[in-house]
N, C-alpha and C positions, 0 to 999 in steps of 0.2 A: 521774576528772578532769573527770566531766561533758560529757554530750551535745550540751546545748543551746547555743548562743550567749551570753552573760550568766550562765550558770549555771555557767564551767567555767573550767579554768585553762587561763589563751591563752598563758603561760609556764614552762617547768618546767626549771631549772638542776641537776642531778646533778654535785656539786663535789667528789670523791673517795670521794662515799659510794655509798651502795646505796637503789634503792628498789625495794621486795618487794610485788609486786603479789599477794593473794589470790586475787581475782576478774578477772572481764575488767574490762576498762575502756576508755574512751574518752578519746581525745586526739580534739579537737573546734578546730579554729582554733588551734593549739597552735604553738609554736616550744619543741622538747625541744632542749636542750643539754646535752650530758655532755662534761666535762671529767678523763678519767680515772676517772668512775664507771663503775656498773650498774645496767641495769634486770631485772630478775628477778621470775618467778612467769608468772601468767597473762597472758593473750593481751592484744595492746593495740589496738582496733578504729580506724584512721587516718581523722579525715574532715577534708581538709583542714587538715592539719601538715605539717610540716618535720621532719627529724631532723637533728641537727646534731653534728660532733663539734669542741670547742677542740683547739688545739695543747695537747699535755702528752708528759711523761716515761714515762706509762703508759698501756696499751689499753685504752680505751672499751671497754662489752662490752654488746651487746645478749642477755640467753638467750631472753628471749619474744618469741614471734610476730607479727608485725605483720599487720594483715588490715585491706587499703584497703577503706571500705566505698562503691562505687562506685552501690550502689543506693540512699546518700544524698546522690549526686550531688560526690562526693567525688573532686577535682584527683588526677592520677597522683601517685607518691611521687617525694619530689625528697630524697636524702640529700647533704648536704655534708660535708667532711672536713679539717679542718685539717690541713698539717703538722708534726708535732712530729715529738720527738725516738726515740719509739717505733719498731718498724718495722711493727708493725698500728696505725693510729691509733682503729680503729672497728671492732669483730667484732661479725657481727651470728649468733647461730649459733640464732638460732629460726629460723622459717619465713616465707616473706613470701608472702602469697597473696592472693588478691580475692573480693569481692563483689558481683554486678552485673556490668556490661560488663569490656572488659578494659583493664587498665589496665599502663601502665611504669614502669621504675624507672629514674630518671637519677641518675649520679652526677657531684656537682660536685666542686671543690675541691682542692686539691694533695698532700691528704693521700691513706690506704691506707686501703679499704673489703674486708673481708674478708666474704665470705658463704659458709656453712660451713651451714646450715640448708635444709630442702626448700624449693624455688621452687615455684610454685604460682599464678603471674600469667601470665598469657596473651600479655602486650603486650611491647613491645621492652627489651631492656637497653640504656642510653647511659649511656658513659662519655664524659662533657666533659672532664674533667679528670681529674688527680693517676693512682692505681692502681686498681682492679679485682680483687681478691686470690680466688683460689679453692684451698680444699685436697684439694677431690675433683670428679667429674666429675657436676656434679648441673644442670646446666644442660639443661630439655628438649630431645626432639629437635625438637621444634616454635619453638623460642627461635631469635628474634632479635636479634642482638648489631650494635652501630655503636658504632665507635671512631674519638675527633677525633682531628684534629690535638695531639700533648704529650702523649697519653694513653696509658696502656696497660694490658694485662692482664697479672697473672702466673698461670700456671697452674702452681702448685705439686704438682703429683698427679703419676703416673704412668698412660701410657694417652691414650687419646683423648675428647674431649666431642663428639658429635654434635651438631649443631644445622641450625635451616634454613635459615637466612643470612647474610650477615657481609656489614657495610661499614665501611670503612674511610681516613680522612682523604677522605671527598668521592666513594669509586672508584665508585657506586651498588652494586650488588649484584653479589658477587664468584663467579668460578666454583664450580663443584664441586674439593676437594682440601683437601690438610691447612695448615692455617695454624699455625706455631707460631716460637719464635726462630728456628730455619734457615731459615725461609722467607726465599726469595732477593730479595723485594719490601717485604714487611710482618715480617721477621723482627725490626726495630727497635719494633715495639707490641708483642710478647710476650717472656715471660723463663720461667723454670720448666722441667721437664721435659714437662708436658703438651700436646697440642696442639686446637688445637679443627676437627673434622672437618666440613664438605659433603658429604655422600654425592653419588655418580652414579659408576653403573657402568652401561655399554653393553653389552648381551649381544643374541644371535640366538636366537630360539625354533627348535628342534631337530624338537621334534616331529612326528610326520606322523599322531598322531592329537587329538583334542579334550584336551585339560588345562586344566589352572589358573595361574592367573598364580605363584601362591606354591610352587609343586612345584620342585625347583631341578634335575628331570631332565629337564624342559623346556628346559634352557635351556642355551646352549653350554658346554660346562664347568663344569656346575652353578652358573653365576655368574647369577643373576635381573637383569636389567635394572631401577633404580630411580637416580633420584638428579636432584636439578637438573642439567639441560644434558646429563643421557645419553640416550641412543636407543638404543631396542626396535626391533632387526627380525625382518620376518617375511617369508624369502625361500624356503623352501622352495618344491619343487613342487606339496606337497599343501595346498589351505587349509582349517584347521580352524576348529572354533572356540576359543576361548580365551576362560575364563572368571576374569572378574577378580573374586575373593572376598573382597580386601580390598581397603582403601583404598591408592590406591601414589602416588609422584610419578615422573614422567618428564621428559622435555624434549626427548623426538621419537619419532614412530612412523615407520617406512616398511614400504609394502606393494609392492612391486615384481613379484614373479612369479608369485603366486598369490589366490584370492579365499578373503578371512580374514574373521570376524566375533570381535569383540568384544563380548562379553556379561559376565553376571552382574551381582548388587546392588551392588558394591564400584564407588567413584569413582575416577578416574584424574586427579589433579593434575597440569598442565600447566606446569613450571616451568622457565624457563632463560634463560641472560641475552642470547639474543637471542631472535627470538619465535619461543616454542614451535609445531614442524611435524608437519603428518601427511603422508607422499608413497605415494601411491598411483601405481601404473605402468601404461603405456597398454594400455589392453585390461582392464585388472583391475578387479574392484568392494571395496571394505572397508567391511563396516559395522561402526558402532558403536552399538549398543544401550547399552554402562553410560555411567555415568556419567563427565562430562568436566567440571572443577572448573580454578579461577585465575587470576591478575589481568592476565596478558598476555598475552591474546590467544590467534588461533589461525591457522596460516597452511596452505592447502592448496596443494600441491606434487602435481606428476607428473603427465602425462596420463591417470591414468586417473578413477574414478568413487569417491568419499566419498559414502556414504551412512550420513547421523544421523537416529538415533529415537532419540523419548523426548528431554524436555526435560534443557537442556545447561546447567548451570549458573556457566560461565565468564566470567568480562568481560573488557573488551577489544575490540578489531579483530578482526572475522574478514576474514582478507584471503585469497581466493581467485585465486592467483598462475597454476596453469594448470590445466586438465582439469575436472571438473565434482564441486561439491558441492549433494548435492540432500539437501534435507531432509524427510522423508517421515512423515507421517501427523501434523501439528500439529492440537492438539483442542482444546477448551475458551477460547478465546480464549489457551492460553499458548504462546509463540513459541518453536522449539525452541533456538535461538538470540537473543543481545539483544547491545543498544546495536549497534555500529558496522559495517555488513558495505562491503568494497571485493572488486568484482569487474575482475580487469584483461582487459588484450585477450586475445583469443579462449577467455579462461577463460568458464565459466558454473553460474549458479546453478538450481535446479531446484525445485520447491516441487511435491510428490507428495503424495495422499493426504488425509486429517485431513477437514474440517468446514468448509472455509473458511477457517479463521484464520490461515492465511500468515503474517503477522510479526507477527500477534498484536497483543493491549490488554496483558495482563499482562508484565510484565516484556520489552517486544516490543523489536524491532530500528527503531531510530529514527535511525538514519543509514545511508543508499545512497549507493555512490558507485561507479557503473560509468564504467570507462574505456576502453571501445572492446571492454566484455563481454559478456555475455548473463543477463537476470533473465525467469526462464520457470515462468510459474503453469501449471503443466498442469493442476491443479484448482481451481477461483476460490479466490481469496487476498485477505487483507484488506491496506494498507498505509494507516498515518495514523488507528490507532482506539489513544484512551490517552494516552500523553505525544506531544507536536508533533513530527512526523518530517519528514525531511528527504530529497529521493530528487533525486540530480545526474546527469544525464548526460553524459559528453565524447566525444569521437571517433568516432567511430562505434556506439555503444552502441546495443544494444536490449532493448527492454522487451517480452516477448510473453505470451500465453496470455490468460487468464480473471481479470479483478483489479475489486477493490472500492476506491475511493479514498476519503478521506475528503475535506472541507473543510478550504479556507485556515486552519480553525482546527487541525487536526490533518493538514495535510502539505504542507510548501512544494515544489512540483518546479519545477526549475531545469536546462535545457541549455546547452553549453560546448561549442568545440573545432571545428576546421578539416573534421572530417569530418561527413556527415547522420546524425544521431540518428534512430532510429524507435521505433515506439511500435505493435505490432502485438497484433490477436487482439481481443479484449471488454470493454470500459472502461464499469464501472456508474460512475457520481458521484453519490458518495453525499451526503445533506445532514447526517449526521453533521456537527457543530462547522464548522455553516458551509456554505449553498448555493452559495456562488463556491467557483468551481477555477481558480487563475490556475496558467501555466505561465509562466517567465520564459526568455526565446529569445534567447539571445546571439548577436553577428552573427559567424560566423568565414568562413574560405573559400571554403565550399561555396556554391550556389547555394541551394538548402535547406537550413537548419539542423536542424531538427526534421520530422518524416515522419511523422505519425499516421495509420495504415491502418485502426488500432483502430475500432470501430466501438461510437461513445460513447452511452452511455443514461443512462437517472435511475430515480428511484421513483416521481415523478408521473405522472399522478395516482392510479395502480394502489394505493399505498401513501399515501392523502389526506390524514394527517396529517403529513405530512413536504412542507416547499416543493417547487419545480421548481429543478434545480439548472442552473449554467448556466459557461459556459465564457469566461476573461480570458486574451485574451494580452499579456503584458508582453514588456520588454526590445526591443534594435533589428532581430533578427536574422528571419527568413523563415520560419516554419508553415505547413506542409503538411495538411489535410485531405484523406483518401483515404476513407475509410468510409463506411455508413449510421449517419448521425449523429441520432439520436430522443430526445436529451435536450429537456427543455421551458420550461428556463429562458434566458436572453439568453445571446448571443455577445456581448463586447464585444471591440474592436481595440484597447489601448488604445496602445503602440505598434508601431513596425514593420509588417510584411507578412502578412497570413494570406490563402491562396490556398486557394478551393476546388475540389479538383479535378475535371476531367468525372467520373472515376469515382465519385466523392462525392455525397451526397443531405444536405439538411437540413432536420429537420422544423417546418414552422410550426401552432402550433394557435393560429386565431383563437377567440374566444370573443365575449364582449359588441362592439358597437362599438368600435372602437380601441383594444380590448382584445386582445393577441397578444406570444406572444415573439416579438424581434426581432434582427436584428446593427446593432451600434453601431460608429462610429468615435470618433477622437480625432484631434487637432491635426493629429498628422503622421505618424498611422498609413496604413497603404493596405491596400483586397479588391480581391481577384479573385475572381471567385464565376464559375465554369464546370462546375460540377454541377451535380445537379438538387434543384429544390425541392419538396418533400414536401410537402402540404396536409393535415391534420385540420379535415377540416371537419363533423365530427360533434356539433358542438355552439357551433358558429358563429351568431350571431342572423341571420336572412334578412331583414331588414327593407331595404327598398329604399333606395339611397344608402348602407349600410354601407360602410365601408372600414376597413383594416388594413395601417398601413404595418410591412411587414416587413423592410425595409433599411433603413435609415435614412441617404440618400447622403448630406443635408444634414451629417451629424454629421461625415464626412471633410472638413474644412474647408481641408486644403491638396490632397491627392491622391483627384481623382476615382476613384472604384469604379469598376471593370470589371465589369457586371453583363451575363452572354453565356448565362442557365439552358441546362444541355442538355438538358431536359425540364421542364414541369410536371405531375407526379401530385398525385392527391387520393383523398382516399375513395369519393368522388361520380365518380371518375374520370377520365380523362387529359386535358389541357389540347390546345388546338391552336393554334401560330404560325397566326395569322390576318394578319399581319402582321409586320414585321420588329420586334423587342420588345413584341409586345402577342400575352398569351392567351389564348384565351378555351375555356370551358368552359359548353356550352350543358345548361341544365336548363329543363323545362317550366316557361313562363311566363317564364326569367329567364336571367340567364347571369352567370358566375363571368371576370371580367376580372383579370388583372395584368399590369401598365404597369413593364417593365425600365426606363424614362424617370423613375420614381419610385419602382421598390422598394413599390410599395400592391396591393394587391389589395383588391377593388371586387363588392361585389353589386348588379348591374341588374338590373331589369324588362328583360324580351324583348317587343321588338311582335311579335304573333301571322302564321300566313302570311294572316290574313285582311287582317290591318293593311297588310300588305305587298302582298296584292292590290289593294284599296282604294285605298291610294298610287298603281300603277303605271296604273292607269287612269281616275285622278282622282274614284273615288266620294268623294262626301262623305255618305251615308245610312250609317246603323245596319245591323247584319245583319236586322232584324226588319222594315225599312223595303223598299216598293218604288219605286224611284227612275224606272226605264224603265214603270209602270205596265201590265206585262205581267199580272199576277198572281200573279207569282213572286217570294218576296222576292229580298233582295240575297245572302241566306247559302244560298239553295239556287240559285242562277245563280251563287255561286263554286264547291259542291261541284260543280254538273254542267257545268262549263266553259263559260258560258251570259255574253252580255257584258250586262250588269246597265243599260246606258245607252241598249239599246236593245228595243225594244217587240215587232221582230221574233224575236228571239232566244228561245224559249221553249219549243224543242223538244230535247230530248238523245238520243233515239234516232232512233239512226243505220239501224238496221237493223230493219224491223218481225219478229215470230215468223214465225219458218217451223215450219207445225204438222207439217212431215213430219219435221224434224229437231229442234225444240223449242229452238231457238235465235234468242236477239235478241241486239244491240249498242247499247251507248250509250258517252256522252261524261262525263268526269269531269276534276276536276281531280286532277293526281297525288297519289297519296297518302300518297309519302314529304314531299310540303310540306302536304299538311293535317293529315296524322295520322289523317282520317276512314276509317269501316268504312260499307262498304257492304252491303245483302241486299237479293233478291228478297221480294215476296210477294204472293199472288194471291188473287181472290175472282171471286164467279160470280153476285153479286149485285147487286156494287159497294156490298155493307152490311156484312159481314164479312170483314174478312181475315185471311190467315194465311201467317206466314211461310213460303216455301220452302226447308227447310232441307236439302235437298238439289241443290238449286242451283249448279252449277257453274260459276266463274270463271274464263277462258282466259286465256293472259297477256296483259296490256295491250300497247296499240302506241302507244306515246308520239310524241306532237306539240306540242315544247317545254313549255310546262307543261302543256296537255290532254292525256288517252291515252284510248283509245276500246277497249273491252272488250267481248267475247263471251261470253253467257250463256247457258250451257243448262240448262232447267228440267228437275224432274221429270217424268220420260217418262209415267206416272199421269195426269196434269193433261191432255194433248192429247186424251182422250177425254169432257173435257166436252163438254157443247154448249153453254156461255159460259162464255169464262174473259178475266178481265181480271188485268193484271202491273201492279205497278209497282217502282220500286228506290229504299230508303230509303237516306240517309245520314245517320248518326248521328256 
């Protein structure tokens, strides 16, 4: 009938006769109509046709096989059925099967569709309309069946048809049990003797040693646990393991009195029409190693401990109701868990083991939703690498251990609810898909909303090809900083409250001139900054007049900052209130100022103590200058405590040698305000001299800035017969 579009016949009427197909052939864009005909012989490949039957006297009869070819993108099969006078209006008794993805078969029309041929299509059966006729039980046990409203099936066989779902006028998906005419609900859509079966049977695992899931003396009464909506328990005293060898569906596990492990290659289908649970009981652990498969979900029950390994291949909600599911040893980027996880109150989650990859890039868990529960990395965990994750907190929730975040671009977190939120343990921000990390802070009850203790970092500039990442808080509500906070990109306030607290540190690295991360305000945000402020100043320019505003009060345009640092550190070392908001950090030559009155910090020049002497007794000469024209300049009448203004003044020992004990005294200026070193050194000629490095220092006897010192030389030296001293200061 041809392939291609323009090449083939888009109509084909069968008006009582027969058409005998040799070879296979194609229905291409076709509209078949048989009116009391046959189609007969080889197979007919569907791409995008209709099969249709007219009202008549006699039954349409399909013998050949239909085969949707889906891997030419070919629409599910849609058969209609006229009413006549027949009571099969349409027997299809080849095969109907697919190619390519999967595809279904709807039927329309008011007439009777009769399929008497192996099925062989993967996708749903719908009957819209008219009948549904079957005369044996050849419907997979994998087949999905949905019957509307006026429709119905007859199952003309005897015996039952297994299948893996049924819905019915609108019900969604119906339990496990037999559906057929007695049925007390649905018995008006079916007629015939046959009925079409939901497997689930509930049984107890018996055993007290290691078995198989398919052994059936395992199992209470030989009866194996399988079916949508039945529950597997395991309440023995002794827990074994159980090894699942094949593939099975259940619809609840519970582990209650003993610790069980689930193993083996074979997957375990989560099926049931409320959402499928596993309960584990307080005190006990249950792992599962196989595989966990199915479209709804997975909820965990019981106080005690679910532990999953090995990637889980379910979708849906994992909704963690009480006791603790931990997930253990995630590798490769793949999450062992995806899409949605809700932890509620005092339930929690656990992330053990694996490489880092916590919820994972591949196939990861992209919605959190803790309500008053606990998400706890015990070994760093990624969240927000892959598709855009979403991490909520309400009530009281918390967030602890060792976690890697992503970027605005890959992870919105957002707080909620009348109790404080916190946020504990080691917070990298990464710049993965985006340097900003805004947190949006709702305002509820509590005085604090959000409680970060976490102690936040980045990758710069350790990792230099990646920015400095930096931290936004949104929404109305109250954040908390409590940590040592080392990230190096901006804080911005953009609304509400961020309070730093004393226990809290925040690191600034200034660089070039006016180059520095900084915190910013907005409109009608507010800080409190009462922690301490952190300085890198290791690569800071020293150029005199530098500055580096690192608050930025002006940007709070309605609510002044409360800036109160309870320290300033630095590299270079600890800061000292010198006054009420103002720091200062003295280095030689200069000193390290920041002004709480403006959020800057300030590189000065320091006047030297010379400067400082100079001042307080009005010299105006140079150190190299002599002002009192004693012969001494000005810079050695300040090291030897000597007043520079007057001419008398030019003598600093105080005490001449005494050649029986080898000891003199002179006068010096202190030398915690000059910094100066002093030494002996003698000669005998007055042409050479040479240091006495054996020269001993007594402790000074200080007289406000002068101290006057006791020297005693080398005992050697007293048995010259000329010896002349003098004391250099350098």
């Amino acid at each position: 009938m041809g392939r291609i579009n323009g090449a083939n016949v888009t109509a084909l009427n069968v008006n009582g006769g027969t058409v005998n197909n040799s070879v296979i052939s194609w229905l291409t864009s076709s509209r078949v109509t048989l009116t009391g005909g046959s189609m007969l012989g080889g197979s007919y490949h569907v791409l995008n046709s209709t099969i249709n039957s007219a009202a008549s006297e006699v039954t349409s009869t399909i013998g050949s096989s239909l085969v949707v070819r889906k891997d030419f993108g070919s629409r599910d099969l849609v058969i209609s059925t006229e009413d006549g006078t027949a009571d099969i209006d349409l027997h299809i008794s080849g095969g109907i099967s697919q190619v390519g993805s999967s595809t279904s078969l709807t039927k329309n029309g008011a007439g009777s569709l009769l399929l008497s041929g192996q099925i062989n299509y993967s996708g749903a059966t719908l009957v819209n309309e008219g009948a549904l006729v079957f005369s044996a039980p050849i419907l997979p046990d994998t087949a999905t069946v949905v019957i509307s409203a006026g429709a119905q099936m007859r199952l003309n066989f005897t015996g039952v048809d297994v299948i893996d779902s049924l819905e019915i006028d609108g019900s969604g998906r119906l339990p496990a049990g037999i559906y057929d005419a007695n049925h007390p609900q649905y018995g008006a859509f079916f007629t015939g003797t046959g009925a079409l079966v939901i497997e689930g049977t509930s049984s107890r695992w018996i055993s007290l040693a290691d078995g198989t899931w398919s052994d059936s003396t395992n199992w209470e009464n030989g009866q194996i646990a399988v079916g949508y909506d039945a529950t597997a328990t395991f309440q023995e005293s002794t827990g074994v393991n159980v090894t699942l060898d094949s593939n099975r569906k259940i619809g609840h596990l519970a582990f209650d009195v003993s610790d069980y492990s689930l193993v083996g290659s074979g997957i375990l289908s989560l099926e049931s029409s409320i959402p499928p649970s596993i309960r584990v009981g307080a005190g006990r652990t249950a792992n599962v190693s196989a595989g966990l498969a199915g479209s709804s979900g997975l909820e965990k029950n019981g106080a005690g401990r679910l532990r999953l390994s090995g990637v889980k291949s379910y979708t849906g909600i994992t909704n963690v109701m009480e006791g603790t599911l931990e997930l253990f040893n995630a590798t490769a980027g793949n999450s062992l868990i995806r899409g949605s996880l809700f932890i509620s109150t005092g339930a929690s989650v656990e992330i053990t083991g694996g490489d880092g990859t916590g919820f994972g890039w591949s196939n990861p868990v992209n919605n959190i939703e803790i309500d008053g529960g606990t998400l706890h990395a015990v070994n760093s965990s990624h969240i927000g690498f892959g598709a855009n994750a979403r991490l909520n907190l309400y009530n009281g929730a918390s967030v602890l251990g060792a976690w890697q975040w992503n970027g605005d671009g890959g992870l919105n977190v957002a707080t909620y609810g009348d109790a404080t939120n916190v946020i504990n343990g080691n917070l990298a921000l990464r710049a993965d898909q985006g340097a900003a990390h805004s947190i949006y802070v709702d305002d509820g009850a509590a005085t604090t909303d959000l409680e970060i203790g976490a102690n936040l970092s980045d990758q710069w500039p350790e990792i230099w090809w990646v920015p400095a990442s930096g931290l936004t808080k949104n929404g109305p509500g109250q954040m908390v900083l409590k940590g040592t906070n080392t990230y190096d990109g901006n804080t911005l306030v953009n609304e509400g409250s961020l309070v730093i607290d004393a226990s809290a540190s925040m690191r600034f690295r200034p660089t070039a001139n006016g180059q520095s991360n900084q915190m910013l305000g907005n409109t009608t945000s507010s800080l409190v900054f009462q922690g301490a402020i952190n300085l890198d100043l290791s690569v800071a320019n020293t150029t005199a007049g530098n500055s580096w505003n690192l608050i930025n009060l002006s940007s709070f345009t309605e609510n002044a900052p409360t800036l109160t640092p309870s320290a300033v550190t630095s590299s270079a070392g600890n800061f000292t209130e010198v006054s009420p908001g103002q720091w200062q950090l003295d280095v030689p030559g200069a000193k390290w100022v920041f002004a709480t009155s403006t959020g800057t910090l300030s590189y000065q020049l320091s006047a030297s103590d010379f400067d400082t002497w100079k001042s307080s007794i009005g010299l105006t000469g140079n150190a190299s200058d002599d002002n009192d024209g004693d012969g001494l300049t000005n810079f050695q009448e300040y090291a030897f405590g000597l007043d520079p203004l007057s001419a008398t003044s030019v003598n600093a020992i105080q005490r001449s040698l005494d050649s029986a004990t080898g000891t003199f005294s002179y006068t010096r200026r202190r030398t915690e305000l000059t910094g100066l070193s002093y030494s002996v050194w003698y000669s005998t000629d007055l042409t050479q001299w040479v240091e006495d490095s054996s020269a001993v220092h007594g402790m000074p006897s200080v007289n406000g800035d002068v101290e006057s010192v006791t020297v005693t030389v080398d005992s050697s030296l007293l048995t010259q017969p000329k010896l002349f001293l003098r004391v250099r200061a350098e």
